[in-house]
MARDOMI-599588 format. One record per residue (C-alpha): x negated, y, z negated; residue number from 1; residue in three letters. Coordinates in steps of 0.5 Angstrom, whole numbers, plus 500, padded with zeros to 3 digits. Layout:
{pt {X, Y, Z}, NUM, "ALA"}
...
END
This chain:
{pt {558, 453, 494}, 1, "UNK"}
{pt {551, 454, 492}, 2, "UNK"}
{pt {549, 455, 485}, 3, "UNK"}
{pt {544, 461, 483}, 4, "UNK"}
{pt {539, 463, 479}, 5, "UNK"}
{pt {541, 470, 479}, 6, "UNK"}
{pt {546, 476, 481}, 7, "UNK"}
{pt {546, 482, 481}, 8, "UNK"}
{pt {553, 486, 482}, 9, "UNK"}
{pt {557, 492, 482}, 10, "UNK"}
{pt {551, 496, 484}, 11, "UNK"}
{pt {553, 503, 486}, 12, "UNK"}
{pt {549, 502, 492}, 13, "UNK"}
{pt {545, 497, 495}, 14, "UNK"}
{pt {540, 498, 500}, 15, "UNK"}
{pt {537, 493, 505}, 16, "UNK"}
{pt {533, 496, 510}, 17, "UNK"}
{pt {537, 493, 516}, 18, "UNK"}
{pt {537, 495, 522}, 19, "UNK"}
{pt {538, 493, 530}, 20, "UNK"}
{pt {532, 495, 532}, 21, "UNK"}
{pt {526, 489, 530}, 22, "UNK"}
{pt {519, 491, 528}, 23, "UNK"}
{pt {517, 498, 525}, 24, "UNK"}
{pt {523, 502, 525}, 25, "UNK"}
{pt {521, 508, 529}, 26, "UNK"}
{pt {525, 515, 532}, 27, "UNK"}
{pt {532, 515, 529}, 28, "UNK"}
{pt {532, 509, 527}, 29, "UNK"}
{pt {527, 510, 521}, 30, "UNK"}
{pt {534, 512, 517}, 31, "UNK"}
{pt {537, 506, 518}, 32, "UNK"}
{pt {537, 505, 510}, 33, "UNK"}
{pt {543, 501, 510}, 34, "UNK"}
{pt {547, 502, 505}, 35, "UNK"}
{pt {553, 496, 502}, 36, "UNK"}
{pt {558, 501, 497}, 37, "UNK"}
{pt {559, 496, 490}, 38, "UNK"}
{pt {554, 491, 492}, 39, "UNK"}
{pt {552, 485, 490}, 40, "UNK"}
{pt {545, 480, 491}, 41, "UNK"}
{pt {545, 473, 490}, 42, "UNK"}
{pt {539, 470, 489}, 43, "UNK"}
{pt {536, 462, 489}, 44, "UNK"}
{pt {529, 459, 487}, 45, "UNK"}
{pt {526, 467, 488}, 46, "UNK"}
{pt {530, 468, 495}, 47, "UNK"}
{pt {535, 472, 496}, 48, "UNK"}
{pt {541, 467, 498}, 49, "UNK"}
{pt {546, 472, 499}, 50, "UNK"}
{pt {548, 480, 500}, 51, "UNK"}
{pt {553, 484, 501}, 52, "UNK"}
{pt {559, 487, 496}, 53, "UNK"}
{pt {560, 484, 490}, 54, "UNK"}
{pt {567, 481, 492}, 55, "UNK"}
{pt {564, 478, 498}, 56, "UNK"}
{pt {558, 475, 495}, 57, "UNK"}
{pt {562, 472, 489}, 58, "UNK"}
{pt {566, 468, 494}, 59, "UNK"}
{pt {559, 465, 497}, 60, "UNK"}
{pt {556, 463, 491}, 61, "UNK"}
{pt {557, 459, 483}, 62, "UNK"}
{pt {555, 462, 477}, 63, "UNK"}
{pt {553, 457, 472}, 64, "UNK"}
{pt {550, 457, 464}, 65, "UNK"}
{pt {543, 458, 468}, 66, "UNK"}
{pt {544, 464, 472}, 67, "UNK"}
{pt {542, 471, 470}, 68, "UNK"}
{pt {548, 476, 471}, 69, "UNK"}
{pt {545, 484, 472}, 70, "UNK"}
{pt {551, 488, 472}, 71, "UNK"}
{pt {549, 494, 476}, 72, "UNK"}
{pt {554, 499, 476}, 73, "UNK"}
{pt {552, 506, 476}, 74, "UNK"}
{pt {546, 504, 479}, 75, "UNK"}
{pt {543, 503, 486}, 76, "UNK"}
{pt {538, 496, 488}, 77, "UNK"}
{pt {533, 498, 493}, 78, "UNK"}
{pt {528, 492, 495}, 79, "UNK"}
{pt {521, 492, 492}, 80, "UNK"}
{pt {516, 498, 495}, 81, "UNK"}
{pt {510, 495, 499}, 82, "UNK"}
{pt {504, 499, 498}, 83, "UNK"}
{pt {501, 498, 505}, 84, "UNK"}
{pt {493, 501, 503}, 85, "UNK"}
{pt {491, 502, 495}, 86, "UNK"}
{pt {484, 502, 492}, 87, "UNK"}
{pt {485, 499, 485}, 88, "UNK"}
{pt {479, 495, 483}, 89, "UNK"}
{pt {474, 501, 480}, 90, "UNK"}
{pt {470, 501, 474}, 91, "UNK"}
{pt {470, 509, 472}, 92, "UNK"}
{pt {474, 515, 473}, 93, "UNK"}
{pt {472, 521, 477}, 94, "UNK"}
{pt {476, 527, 473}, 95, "UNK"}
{pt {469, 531, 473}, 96, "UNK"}
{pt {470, 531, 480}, 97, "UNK"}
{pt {477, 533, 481}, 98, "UNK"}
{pt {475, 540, 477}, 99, "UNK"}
{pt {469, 541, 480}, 100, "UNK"}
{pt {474, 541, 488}, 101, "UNK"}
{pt {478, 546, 482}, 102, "UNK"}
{pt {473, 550, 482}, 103, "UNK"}
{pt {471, 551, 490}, 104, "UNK"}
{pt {467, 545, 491}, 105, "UNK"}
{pt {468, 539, 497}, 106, "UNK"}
{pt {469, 533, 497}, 107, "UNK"}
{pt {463, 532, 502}, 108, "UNK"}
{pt {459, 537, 498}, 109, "UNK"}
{pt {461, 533, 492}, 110, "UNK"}
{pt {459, 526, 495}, 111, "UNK"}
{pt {451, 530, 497}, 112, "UNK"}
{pt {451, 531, 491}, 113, "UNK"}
{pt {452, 524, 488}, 114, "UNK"}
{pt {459, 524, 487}, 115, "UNK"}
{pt {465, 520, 491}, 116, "UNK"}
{pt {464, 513, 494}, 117, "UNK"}
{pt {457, 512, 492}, 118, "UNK"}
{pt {459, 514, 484}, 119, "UNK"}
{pt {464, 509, 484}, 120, "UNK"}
{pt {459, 504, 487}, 121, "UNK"}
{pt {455, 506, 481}, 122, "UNK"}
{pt {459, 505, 476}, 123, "UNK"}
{pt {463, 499, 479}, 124, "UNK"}
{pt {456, 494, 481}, 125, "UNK"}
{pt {456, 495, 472}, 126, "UNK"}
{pt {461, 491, 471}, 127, "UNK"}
{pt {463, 484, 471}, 128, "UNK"}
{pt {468, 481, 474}, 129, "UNK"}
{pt {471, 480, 468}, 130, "UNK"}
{pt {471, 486, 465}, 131, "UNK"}
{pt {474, 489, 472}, 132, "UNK"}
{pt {480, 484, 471}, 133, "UNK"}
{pt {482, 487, 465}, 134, "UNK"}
{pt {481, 494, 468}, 135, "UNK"}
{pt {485, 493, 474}, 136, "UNK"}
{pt {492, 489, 470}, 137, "UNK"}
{pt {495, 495, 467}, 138, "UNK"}
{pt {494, 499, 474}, 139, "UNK"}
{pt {498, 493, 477}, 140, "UNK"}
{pt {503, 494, 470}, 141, "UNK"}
{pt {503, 501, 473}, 142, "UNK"}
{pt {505, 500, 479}, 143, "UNK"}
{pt {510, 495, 478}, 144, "UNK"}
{pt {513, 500, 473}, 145, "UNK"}
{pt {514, 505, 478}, 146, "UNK"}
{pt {518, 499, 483}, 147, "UNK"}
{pt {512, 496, 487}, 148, "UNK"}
{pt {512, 489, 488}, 149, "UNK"}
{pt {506, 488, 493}, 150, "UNK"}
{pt {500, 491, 494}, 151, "UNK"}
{pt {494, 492, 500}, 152, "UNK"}
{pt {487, 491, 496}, 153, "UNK"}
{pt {482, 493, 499}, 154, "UNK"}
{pt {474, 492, 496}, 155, "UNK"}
{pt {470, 498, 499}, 156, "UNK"}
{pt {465, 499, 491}, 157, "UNK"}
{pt {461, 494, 492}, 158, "UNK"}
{pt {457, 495, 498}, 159, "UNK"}
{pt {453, 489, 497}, 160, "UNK"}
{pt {454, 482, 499}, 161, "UNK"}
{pt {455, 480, 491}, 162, "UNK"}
{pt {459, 486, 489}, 163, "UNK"}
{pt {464, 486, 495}, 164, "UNK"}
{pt {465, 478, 493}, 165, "UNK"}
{pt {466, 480, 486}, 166, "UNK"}
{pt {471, 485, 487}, 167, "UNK"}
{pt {474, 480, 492}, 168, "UNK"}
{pt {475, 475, 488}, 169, "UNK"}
{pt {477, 480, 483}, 170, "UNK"}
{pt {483, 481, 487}, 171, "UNK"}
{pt {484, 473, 488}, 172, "UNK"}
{pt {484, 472, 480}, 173, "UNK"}
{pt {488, 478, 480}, 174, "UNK"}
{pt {494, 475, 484}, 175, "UNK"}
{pt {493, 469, 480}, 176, "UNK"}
{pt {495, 472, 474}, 177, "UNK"}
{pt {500, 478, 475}, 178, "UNK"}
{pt {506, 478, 478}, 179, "UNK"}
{pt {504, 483, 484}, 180, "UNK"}
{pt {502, 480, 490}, 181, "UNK"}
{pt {496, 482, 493}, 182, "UNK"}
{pt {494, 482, 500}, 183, "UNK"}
{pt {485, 483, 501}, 184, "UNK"}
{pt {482, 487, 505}, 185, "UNK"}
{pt {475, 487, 506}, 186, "UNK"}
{pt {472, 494, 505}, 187, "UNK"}
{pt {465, 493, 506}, 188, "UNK"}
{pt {464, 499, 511}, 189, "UNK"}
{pt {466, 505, 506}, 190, "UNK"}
{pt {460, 508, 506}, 191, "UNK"}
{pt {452, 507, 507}, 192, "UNK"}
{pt {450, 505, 500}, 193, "UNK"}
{pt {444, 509, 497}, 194, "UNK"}
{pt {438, 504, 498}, 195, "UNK"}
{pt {441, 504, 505}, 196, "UNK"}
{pt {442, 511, 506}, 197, "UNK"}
{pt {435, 511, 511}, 198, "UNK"}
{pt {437, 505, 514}, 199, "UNK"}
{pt {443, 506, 516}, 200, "UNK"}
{pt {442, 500, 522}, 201, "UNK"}
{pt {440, 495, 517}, 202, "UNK"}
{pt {446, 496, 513}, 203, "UNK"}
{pt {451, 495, 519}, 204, "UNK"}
{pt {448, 488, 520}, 205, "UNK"}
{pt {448, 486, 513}, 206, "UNK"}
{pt {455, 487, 514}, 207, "UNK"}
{pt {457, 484, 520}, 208, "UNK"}
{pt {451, 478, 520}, 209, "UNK"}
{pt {452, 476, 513}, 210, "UNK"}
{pt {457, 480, 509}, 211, "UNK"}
{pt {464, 479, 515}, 212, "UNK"}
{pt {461, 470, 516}, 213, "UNK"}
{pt {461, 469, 509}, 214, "UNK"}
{pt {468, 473, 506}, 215, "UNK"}
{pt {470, 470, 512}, 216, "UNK"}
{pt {468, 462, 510}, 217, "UNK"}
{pt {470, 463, 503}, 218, "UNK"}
{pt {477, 466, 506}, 219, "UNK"}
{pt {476, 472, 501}, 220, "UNK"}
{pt {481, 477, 505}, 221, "UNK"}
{pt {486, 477, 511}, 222, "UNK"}
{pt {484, 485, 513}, 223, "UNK"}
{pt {477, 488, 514}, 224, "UNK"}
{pt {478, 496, 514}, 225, "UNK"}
{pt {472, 502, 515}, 226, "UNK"}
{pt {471, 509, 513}, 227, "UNK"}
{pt {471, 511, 521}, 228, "UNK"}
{pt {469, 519, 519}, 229, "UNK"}
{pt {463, 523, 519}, 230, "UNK"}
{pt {458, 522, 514}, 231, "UNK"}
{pt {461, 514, 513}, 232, "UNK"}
{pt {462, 511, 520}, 233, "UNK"}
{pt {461, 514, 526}, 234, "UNK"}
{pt {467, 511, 532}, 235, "UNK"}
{pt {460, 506, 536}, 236, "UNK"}
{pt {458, 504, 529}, 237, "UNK"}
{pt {466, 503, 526}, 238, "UNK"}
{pt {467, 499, 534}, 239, "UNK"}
{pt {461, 494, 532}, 240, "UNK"}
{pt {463, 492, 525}, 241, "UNK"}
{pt {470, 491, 527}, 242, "UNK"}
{pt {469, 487, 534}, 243, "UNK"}
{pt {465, 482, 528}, 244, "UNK"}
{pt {470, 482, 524}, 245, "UNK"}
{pt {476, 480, 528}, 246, "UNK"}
{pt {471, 475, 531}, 247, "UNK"}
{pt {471, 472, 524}, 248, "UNK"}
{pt {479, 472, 524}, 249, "UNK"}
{pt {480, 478, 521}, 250, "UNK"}
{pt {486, 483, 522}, 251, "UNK"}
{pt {483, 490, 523}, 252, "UNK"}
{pt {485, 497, 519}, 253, "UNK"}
{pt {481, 504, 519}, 254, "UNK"}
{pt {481, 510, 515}, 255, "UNK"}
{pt {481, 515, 521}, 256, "UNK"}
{pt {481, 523, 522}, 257, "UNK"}
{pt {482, 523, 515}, 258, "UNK"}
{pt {477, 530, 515}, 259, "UNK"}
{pt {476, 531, 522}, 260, "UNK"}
{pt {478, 529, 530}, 261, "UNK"}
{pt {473, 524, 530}, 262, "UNK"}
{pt {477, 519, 535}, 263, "UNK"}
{pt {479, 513, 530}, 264, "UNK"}
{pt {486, 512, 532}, 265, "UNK"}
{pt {485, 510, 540}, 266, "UNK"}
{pt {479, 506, 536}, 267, "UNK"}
{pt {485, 503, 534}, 268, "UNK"}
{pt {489, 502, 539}, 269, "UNK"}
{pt {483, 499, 543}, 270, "UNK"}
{pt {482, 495, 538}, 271, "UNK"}
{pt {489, 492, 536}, 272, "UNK"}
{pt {488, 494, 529}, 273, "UNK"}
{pt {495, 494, 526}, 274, "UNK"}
{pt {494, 500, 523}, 275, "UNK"}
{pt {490, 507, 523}, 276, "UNK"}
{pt {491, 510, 516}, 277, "UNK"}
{pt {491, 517, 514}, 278, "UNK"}
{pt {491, 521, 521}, 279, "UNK"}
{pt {491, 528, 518}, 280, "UNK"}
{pt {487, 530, 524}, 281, "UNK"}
{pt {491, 525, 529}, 282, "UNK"}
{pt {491, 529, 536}, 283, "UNK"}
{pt {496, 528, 542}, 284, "UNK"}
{pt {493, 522, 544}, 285, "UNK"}
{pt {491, 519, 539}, 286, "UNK"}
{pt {499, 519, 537}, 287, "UNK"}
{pt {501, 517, 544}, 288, "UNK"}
{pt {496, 511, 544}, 289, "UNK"}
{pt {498, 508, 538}, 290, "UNK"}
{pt {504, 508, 540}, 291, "UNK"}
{pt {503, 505, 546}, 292, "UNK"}
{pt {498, 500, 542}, 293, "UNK"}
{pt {503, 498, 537}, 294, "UNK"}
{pt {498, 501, 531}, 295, "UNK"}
{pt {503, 503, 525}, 296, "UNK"}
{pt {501, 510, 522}, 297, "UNK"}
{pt {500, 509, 515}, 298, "UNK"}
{pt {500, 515, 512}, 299, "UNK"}
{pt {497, 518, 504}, 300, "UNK"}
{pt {499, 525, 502}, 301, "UNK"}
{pt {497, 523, 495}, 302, "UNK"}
{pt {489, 524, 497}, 303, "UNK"}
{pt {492, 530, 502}, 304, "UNK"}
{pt {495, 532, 495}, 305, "UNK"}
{pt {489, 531, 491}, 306, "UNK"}
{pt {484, 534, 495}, 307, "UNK"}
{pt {488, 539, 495}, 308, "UNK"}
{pt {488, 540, 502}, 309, "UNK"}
{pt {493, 544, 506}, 310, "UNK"}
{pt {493, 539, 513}, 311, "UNK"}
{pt {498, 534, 512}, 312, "UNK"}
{pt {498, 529, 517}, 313, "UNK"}
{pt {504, 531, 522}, 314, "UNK"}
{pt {509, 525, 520}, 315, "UNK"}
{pt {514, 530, 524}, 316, "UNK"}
{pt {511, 529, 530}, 317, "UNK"}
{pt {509, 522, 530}, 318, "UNK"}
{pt {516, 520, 528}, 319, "UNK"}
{pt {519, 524, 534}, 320, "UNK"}
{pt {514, 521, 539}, 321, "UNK"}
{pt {516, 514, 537}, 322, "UNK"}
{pt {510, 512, 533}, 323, "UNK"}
{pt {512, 508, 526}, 324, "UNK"}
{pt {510, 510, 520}, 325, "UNK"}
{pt {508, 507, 513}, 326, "UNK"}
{pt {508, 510, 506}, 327, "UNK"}
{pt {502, 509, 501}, 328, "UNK"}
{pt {499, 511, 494}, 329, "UNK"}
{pt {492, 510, 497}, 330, "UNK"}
{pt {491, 509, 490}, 331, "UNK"}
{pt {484, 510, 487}, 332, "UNK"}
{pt {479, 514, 483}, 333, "UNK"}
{pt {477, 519, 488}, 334, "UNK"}
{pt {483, 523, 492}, 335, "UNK"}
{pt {489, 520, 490}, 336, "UNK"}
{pt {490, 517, 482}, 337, "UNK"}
{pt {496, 515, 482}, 338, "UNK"}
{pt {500, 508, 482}, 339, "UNK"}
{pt {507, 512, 484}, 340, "UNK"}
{pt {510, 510, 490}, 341, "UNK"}
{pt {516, 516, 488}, 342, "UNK"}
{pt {511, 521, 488}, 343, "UNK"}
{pt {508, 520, 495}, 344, "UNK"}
{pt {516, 519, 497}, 345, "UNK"}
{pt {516, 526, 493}, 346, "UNK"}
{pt {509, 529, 497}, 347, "UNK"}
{pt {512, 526, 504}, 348, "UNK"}
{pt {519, 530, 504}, 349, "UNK"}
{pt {516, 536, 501}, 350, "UNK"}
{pt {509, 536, 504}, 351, "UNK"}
{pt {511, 532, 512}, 352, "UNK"}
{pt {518, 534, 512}, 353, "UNK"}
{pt {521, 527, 512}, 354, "UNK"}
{pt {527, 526, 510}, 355, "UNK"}
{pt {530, 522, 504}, 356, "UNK"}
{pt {531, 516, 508}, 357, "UNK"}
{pt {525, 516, 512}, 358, "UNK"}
{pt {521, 516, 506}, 359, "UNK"}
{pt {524, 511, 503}, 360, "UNK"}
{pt {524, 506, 510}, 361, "UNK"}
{pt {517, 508, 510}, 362, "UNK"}
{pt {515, 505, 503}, 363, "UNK"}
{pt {518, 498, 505}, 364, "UNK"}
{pt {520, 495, 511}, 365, "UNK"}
{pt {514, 498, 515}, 366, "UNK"}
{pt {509, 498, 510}, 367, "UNK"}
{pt {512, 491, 510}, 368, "UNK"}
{pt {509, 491, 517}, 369, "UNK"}
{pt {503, 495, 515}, 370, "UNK"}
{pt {500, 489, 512}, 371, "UNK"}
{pt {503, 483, 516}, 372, "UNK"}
{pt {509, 481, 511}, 373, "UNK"}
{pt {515, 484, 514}, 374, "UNK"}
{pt {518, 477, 515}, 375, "UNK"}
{pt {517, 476, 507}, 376, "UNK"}
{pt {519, 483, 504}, 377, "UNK"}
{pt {521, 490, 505}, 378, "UNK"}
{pt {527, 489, 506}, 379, "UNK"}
{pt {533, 485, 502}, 380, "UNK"}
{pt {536, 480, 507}, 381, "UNK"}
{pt {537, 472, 507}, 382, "UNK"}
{pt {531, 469, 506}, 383, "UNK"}
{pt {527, 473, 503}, 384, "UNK"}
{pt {523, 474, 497}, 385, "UNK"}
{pt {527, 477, 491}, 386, "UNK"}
{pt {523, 482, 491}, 387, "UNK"}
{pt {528, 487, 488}, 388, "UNK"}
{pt {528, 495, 484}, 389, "UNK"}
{pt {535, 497, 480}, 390, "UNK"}
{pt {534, 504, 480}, 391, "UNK"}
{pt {537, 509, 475}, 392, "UNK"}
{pt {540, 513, 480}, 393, "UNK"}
{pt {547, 514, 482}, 394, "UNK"}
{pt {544, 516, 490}, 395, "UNK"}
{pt {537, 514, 493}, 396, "UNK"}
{pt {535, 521, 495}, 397, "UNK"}
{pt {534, 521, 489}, 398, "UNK"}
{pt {528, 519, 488}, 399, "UNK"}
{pt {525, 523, 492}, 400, "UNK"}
{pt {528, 529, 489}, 401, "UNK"}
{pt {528, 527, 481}, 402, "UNK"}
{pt {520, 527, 482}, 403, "UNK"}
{pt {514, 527, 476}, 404, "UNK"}
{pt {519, 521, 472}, 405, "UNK"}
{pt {520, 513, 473}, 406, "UNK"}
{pt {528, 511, 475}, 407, "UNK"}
{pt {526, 505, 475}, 408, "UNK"}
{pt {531, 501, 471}, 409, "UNK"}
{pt {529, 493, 472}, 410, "UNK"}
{pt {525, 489, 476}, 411, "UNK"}
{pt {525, 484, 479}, 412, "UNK"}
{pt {519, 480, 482}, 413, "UNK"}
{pt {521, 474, 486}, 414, "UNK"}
{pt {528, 473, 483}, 415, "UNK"}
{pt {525, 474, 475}, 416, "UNK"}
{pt {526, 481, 471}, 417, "UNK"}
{pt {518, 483, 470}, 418, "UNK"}
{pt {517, 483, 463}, 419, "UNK"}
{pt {512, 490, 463}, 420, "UNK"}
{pt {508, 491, 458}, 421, "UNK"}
{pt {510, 498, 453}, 422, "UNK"}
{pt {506, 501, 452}, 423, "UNK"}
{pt {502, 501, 459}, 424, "UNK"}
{pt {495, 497, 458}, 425, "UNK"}
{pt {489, 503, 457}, 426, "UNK"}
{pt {483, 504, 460}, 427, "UNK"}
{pt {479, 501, 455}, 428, "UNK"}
END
């Protein structure tokens, strides 16, 4: 018998997120939740060793002085969420904005006069790597707090050589210090910065010339993703940057038909990006050549929701054609400020019309697959890191249905209970 570091048993309910189907979970599958009555997870040097009822797994296992025992009964055990596309590294908050869309204001009306992305840039470029360390540790307090145990990262407030490397290694430090694992994406294409805004052409070579050869040799990130959309990048300009990053070895993402039907999702298929994000404007074929491309949708009603939109992407559609679909915060200061994998889940059933265990298989294994790392996380089965939420529910639809507070009882990051500050770290 194996000794163990750590055992969680009698849970009401343990969801491993296992299924007959391999990949992204799609169609009818993406409710294969999986659920073990009175269960039990073994863990081992931060792995999971053993899953199943608690009778069966302490028949597999030897509990000794060194091993934690959790007793989770009443309470359900889900693996960590996995957000597949957030923004956390900015400088300054954005609420003057937010009043302003209140008050009849767009966000593209915003943005020309000075608002969105390029104030972020602003405030961002301000700041030293230091000072964005600490701004960024208690968002991942946050995030942790609420369930997630792994991030997507992206860059994107630089917008210069310098600051797009600071802002990456800001991410780096980060994920040396914090028990969240951080996954870097490279966003030098979120918007034409000011200084280059009559020079548009020049920009796009500084970032596939100069800035996509030097994350790369520094190996500062493993995605490159853009803004395809009018006003940021057009789809022959998003077409180029990405043709240059993948020949430096990137996996590729884009932001597309988030405010209008611009093409970016086949632009994803035709490029073999692994996931087209957003998609409220996704048409027909957009949905079908994904599909058939093997692009994962990654949806964000957060920023549908905090830009007070009324067109959500059409989850439904998408789930019933065939196309996996992702769950995540698209956490920023912008569109969607908030760290909360539950209220997206809340926002997804509400707003899309999944349901309970859709969203949840969307927030794990196939956010998992989002960012490459299904083979890691997502889900709670052998081999796997102890990535693991005990959850004050006594039914994981819960969740979703309970929303605007944390559930959240413990968690457990790489087999050791998370020690999260309280009070949250301020923004100061």
């Amino acid at each position: 018998m194996k000794s163990i570091s750590l055992i969680i048993q009698n849970a009401r309910q343990v969801l491993t997120m296992r299924s007959d189907q391999k990949g992204p979970r799609t169609d009818v599958h993406m409710e294969d939740v999986e659920i073990i009555e009175d269960g039990a997870v073994a863990v081992s040097e931060g792995k999971i060793v053993a899953v199943g009822k608690t009778e069966e797994v302490l028949g597999q296992i030897k509990i000794d002085k060194q091993t934690k025992v959790i007793d989770a009964k009443d309470k359900i055990v889900l693996p960590g969420f996995v957000d597949c596309h957030t923004h956390p590294v900015f400088a300054g908050t954005r609420e003057e904005e937010f009043e302003r869309r209140i008050q009849g204001k767009t966000y593209q009306e915003i943005a020309k006069a000075g608002g969105g992305i390029k104030s972020s840039v602003r405030a961002l470029r301000s700041k030293s790597k230091e000072e964005l360390v600490q701004l960024t540790l208690h968002r991942l307090d946050r995030m942790l707090s609420y369930g997630t145990t792994t991030i997507e990262a992206k860059s994107g407030y630089g917008l210069s050589l310098e600051d797009e490397i600071k802002m990456l290694e800001v991410i780096a430090e980060l994920n040396q210090i914090h028990p969240i694992d951080l996954i870097p994406t490279f966003l030098g294409a979120h918007e034409v910065p000011e200084e280059y805004e009559d020079r548009r052409s020049e920009y796009i070579e500084l970032i596939t010339q100069k800035m996509v050869p030097e994350v790369a040799k520094r190996k500062l990130a493993v995605f490159c993703d853009i803004f395809c959309e009018k006003g940021a990048f057009e789809i022959e300009e998003s077409k180029q940057i990405l043709t240059a990053a993948k020949n430096h070895g990137f996996k590729l993402k884009l932001h597309a038909e988030q405010l209008s039907a611009l093409g970016g999702a086949k632009l994803a298929a035709e490029l073999g990006a692994i996931s087209a994000d957003h998609l409220e404007f996704i048409d027909d074929e957009g949905i079908k050549m994904m599909k058939e491309s093997g692009v994962i949708g990654v949806l964000l009603p957060g920023a549908c929701f905090g830009l007070g939109m009324r067109e959500y992407p059409p989850a439904r559609k998408m789930i019933d054609q065939g196309l996996p679909v992702a769950l995540a915060t698209d956490f920023n200061p912008g569109s969607s400020m908030t760290e909360s994998v539950p209220i997206i889940m809340s926002l997804s059933c509400l707003m899309m019309r999944m349901t309970p265990a859709e969203a949840l298989v969307a927030s794990t294994i196939n956010s998992a697959h989002a960012v490459d790392k299904a083979k890691e996380v997502g889900s709670i089965e052998k081999g796997k890191k102890a990535d693991l939420v005990i959850w004050n529910v006594q039914n994981y639809k819960e969740i979703p249905y309970h929303y605007g507070v944390n559930l959240v009882d413990q968690v457990i990051k790489d087999g050791r209970v998370a020690q999260i500050p309280s009070p949250l770290r301020g923004e100061g």
